[in-house]
C-alpha positions in Angstrom: 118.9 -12.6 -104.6 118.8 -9.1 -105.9 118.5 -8.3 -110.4 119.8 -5.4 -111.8 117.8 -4.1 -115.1 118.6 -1.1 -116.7 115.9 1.2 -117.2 116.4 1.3 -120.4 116.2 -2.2 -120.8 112.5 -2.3 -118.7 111.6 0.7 -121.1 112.1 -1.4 -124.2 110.6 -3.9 -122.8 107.5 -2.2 -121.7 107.3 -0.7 -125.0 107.3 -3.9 -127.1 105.1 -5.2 -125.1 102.6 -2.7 -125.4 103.2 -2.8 -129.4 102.1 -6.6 -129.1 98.2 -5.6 -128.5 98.4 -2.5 -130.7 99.6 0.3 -127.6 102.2 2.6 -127.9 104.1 3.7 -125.0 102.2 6.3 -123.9 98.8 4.1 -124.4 100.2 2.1 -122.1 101.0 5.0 -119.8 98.3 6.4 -119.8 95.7 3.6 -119.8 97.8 2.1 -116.7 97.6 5.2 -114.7 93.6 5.0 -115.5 93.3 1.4 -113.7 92.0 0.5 -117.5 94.6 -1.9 -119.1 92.2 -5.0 -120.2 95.1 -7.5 -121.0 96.0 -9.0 -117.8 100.0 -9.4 -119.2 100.5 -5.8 -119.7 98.2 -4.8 -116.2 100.7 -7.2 -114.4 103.6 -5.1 -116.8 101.9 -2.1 -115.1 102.2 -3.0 -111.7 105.7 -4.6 -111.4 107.6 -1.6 -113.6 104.8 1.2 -114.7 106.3 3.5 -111.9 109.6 4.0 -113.4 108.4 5.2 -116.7 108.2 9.4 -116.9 106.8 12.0 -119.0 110.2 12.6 -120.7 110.5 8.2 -121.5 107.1 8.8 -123.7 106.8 10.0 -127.6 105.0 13.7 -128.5 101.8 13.3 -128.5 101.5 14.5 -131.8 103.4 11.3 -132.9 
């Protein structure tokens, strides 16, 4: 059985999720591509879809 998700869809999803322990988007980046993500829900987020997010998918930094 294959599912299609759009990106955008996984994006959203990503990003609520990290807003749920206080993360933005690009905490959640960034913490993921450290190995350091505590909660085990988002470090499982991390591994199943943290490859498809980008540079250009996360806010300024000065945001």
């Amino acid at each position: 059985m294959t599912i299609t998700v759009a990106r955008e869809e996984v994006i959203g999803m990503l990003e609520r999720a990290a807003g749920e322990v206080g993360l933005g988007l690009r905490g959640f980046y960034e913490l993921g591509r450290e190995g350091l993500l505590d909660d085990p829900s988002l470090r499982d987020l991390w591994l199943i879809w943290g490859d498809i997010l980008t540079e250009e998918d996360l806010p300024d930094k000065r945001e």
